[in-house]
C-alpha positions in Angstrom: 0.0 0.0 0.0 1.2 3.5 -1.0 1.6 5.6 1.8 2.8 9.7 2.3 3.7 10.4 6.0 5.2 13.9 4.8 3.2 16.9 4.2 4.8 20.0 2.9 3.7 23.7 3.1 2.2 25.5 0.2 1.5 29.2 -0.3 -2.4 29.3 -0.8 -4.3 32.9 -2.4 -8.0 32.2 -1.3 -10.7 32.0 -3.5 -12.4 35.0 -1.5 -14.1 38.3 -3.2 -11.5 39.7 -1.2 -8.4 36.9 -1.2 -5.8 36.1 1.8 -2.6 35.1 1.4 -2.1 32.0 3.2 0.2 29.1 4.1 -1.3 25.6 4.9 -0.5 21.7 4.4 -3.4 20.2 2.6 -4.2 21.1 -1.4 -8.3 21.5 -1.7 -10.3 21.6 -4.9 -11.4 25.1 -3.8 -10.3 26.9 -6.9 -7.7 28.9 -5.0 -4.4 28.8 -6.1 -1.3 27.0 -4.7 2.1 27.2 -5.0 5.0 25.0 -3.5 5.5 22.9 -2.2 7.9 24.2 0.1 10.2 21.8 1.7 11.0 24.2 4.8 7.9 25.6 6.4 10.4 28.5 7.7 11.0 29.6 3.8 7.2 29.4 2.9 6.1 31.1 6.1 8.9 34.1 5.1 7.6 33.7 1.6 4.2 34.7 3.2 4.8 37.3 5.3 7.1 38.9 2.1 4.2 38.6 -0.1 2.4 40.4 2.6 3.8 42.8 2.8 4.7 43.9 -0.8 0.9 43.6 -1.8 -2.2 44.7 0.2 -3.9 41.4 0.4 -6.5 41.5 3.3 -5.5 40.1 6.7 -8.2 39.5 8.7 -10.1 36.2 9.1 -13.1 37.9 9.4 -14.2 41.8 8.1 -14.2 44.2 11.3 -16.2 47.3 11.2 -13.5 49.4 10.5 -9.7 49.7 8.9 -7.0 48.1 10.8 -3.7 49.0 11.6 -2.2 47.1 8.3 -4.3 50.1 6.1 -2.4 52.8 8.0 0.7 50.7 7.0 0.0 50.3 3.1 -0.6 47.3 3.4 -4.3 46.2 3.1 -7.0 48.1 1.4 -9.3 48.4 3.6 -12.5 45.9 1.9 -13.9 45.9 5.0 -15.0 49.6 4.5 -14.0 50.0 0.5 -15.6 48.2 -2.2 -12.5 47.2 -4.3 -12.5 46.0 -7.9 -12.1 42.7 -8.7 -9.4 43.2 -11.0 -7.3 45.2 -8.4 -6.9 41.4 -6.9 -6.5 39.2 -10.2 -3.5 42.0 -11.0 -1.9 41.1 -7.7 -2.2 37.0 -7.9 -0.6 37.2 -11.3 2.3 38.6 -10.0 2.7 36.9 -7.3 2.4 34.1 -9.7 5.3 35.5 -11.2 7.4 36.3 -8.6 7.0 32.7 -7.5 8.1 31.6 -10.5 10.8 32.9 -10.4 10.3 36.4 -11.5 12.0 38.2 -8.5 13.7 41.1 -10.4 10.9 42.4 -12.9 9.1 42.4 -8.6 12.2 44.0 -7.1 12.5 46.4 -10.2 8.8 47.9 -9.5 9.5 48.5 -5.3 12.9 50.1 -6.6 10.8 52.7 -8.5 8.7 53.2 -5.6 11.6 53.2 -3.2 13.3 56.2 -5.3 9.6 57.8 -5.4 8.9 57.9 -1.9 12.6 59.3 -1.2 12.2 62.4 -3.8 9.0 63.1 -1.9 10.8 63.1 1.6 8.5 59.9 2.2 11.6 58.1 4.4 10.0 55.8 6.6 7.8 54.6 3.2 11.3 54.7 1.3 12.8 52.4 3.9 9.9 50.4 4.2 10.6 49.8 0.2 14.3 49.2 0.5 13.5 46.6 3.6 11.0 44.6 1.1 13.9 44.7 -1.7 16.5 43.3 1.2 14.4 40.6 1.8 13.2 39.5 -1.7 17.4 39.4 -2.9 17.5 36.9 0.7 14.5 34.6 -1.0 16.9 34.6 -4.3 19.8 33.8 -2.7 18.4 31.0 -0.6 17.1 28.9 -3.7 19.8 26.8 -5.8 19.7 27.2 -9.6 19.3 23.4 -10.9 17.8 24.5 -14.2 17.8 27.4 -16.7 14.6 27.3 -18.0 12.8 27.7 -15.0 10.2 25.0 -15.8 8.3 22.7 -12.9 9.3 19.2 -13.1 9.0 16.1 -11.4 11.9 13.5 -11.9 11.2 9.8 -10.9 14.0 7.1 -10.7 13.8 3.6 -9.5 16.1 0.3 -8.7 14.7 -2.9 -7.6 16.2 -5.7 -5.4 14.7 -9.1 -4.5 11.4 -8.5 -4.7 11.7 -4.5 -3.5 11.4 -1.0 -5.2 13.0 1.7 -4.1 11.6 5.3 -6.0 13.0 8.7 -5.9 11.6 11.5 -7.2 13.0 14.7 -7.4 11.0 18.0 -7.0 12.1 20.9 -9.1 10.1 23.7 -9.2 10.6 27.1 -10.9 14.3 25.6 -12.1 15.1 25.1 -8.6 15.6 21.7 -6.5 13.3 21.9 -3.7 13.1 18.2 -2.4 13.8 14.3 -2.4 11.5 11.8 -1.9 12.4 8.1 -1.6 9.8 5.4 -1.4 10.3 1.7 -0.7 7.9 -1.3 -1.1 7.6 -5.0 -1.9 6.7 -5.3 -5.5 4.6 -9.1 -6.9 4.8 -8.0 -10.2 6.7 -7.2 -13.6 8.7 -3.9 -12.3 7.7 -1.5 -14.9 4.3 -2.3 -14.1 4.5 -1.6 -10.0 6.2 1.6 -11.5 3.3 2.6 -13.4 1.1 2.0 -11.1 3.1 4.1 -8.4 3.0 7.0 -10.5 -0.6 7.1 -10.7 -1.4 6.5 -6.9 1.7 9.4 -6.2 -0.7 12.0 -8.5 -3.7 10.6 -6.6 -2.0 12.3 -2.6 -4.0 16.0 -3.1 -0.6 17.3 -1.7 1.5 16.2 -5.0 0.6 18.6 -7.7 1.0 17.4 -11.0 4.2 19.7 -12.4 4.3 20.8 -16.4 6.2 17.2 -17.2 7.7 14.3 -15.1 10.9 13.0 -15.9 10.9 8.7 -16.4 13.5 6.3 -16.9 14.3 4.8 -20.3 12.8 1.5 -20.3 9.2 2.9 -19.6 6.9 3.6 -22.0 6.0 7.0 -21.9 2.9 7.4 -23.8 1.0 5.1 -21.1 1.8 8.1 -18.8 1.0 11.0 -21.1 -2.5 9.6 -21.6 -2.8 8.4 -17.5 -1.9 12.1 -16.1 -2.3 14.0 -18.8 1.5 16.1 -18.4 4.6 15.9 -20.9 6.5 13.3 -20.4 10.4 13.3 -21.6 12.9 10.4 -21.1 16.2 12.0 -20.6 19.6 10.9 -21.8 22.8 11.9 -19.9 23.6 16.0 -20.2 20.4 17.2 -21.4 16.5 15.8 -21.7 15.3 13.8 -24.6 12.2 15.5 -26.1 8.9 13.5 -26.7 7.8 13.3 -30.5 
């Protein structure tokens, strides 16, 4: 039996009229949007609080009756007492969508404008605020190794087996970055390509594992049974580079 005892965090935009930025452990069909997952819970929860502070997302759990202290601060816009657009919020998830895809400078360019703004206006404590947000966001680059140019979201499975066990890594790189390992091992009663197989469709079925743009497989599987199982790209590398599907 196939079994996950690890959940990661993702960073969760709520499907609300007026969205929250969130981090949590399980992945609903609730039409909000996810992004990780994030093998250190510090990172994503530092992701968060960046993200919340660069774009005025609402806060609270519940409307009050009146503004908060993050409206004074620039950093909520006040739905509780405004009636904002729609489209003020779809702007904002698509680029944080960027941004956590890897789109940090295009991000850091536009709070660099506003940082040199706020200082011609004599705004300091807003220009500081701007150069504090920039600080942190070249930290988040810093802290995530490059493992791929193109930036793409991948899944990479591998697997040996060994009188009558399978062992299974897969490798999670999202956004060109290695993020995590995970290794499962389990008695197999049945031709190995077929326990592979039928691994990779059981893995897809945990909520938590998000299918990526394409999956990586070995060589001796055929890859068009898993194109029309999970409905992703599927490529079959070869040593130094990735063989692409016809």
């Amino acid at each position: 039996m196939l079994t996950d005892d690890k959940t990661y965090p993702y960073i969760k935009i709520t499907n609300e009229k007026y969205p929250r930025i969130l981090t949590t452990r399980k992945v609903k069909k609730d039409k909000a949007k996810y992004f990780g997952p994030y093998p250190n819970a510090g990172a994503a929860s530092e992701t968060r609080r960046l993200l919340n502070r660069i774009y005025p997302y609402r806060k609270c759990n519940r409307l009050p009756d009146r503004v908060c202290l993050y409206y004074h601060l620039g950093q909520c816009l006040a739905p509780c007492v405004k009636e904002i657009d729609p489209k003020v919020f779809d702007e904002m998830t698509e680029e944080i969508s960027k941004f956590l895809q890897g789109g940090y400078e295009e991000v850091k360019e536009n709070i660099e404008k506003k940082m040199l703004e706020a200082a011609e206006k004599l705004e300091f404590e807003r220009a500081k605020e701007f150069r504090d947000q920039i600080q942190h966001i070249e930290t988040v680059m810093q802290k995530q190794k490059m493992v791929s140019g193109d930036m793409s979201d991948r899944d990479v499975f591998g697997y040996a087996v060994e009188k009558g066990w399978m062992c299974v890594q897969v490798f999670f790189v999202r956004q060109g970055k290695l993020i995590e390992r995970d290794v499962s091992i389990f008695p197999i009663y049945r031709d190995p390509e077929e326990e592979f197989l039928t691994f990779i469709g059981r893995f897809y079925d945990i909520p938590e594992h998000i299918k990526p743009r394409e999956i990586f497989i070995p060589n001796n599987i055929e890859k068009s049974l898993l194109e029309k199982l999970l409905e992703v790209k599927v490529i079959i590398p070869k040593r130094g580079s990735k063989k692409e599907p016809h």
